[in-house]
One Martini backbone bead per residue (centre of mass of N, CA, C, O) as a GRO file, in nm:
protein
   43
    1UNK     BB    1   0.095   0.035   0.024
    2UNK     BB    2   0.058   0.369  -0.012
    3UNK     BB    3   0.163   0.673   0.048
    4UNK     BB    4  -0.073   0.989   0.077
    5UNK     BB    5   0.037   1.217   0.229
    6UNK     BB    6   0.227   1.372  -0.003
    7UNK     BB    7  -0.017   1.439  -0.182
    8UNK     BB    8  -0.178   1.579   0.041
    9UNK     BB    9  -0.343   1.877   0.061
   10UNK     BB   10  -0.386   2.177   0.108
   11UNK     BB   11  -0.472   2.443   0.003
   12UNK     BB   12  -0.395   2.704  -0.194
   13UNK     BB   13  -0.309   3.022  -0.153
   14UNK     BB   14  -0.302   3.276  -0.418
   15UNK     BB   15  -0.085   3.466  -0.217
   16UNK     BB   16   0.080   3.263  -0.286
   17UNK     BB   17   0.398   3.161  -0.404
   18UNK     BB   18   0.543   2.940  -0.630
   19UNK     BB   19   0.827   2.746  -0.551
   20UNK     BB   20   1.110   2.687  -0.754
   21UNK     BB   21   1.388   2.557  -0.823
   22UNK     BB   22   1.668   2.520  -1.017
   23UNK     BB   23   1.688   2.238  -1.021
   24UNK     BB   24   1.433   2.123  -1.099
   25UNK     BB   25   1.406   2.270  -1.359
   26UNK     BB   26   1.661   2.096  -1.458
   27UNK     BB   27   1.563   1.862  -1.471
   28UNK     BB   28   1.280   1.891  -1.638
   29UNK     BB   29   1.414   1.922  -1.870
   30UNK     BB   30   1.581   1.645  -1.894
   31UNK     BB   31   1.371   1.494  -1.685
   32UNK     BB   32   1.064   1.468  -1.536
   33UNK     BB   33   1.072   1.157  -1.415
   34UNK     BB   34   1.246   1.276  -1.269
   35UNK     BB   35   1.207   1.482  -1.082
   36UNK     BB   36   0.992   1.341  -0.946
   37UNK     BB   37   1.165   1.126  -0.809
   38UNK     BB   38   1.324   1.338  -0.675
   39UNK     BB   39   1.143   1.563  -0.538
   40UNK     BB   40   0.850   1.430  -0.410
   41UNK     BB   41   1.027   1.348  -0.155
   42UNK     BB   42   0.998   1.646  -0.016
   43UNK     BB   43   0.665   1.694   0.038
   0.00000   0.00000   0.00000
């Protein structure tokens, strides 16, 4: 069974801006499928 603790957010706020990292993007580019797989683990 996976742990979905980490999916399951509150609402964002709209008056927050959401800050994406620059390695993040550099993976993005780079393979999306990295990226999330690198990234996602830290939500």
């Amino acid at each position: 069974m996976t742990d979905l603790s980490n999916f399951i957010k509150a609402p964002i706020d709209e008056s927050e801006p959401i800050l994406v990292s620059l390695s993040a993007l550099q993976h993005y580019a780079f393979c999306p499928r990295q990226c999330a797989l690198i990234h996602n683990e830290q939500a």
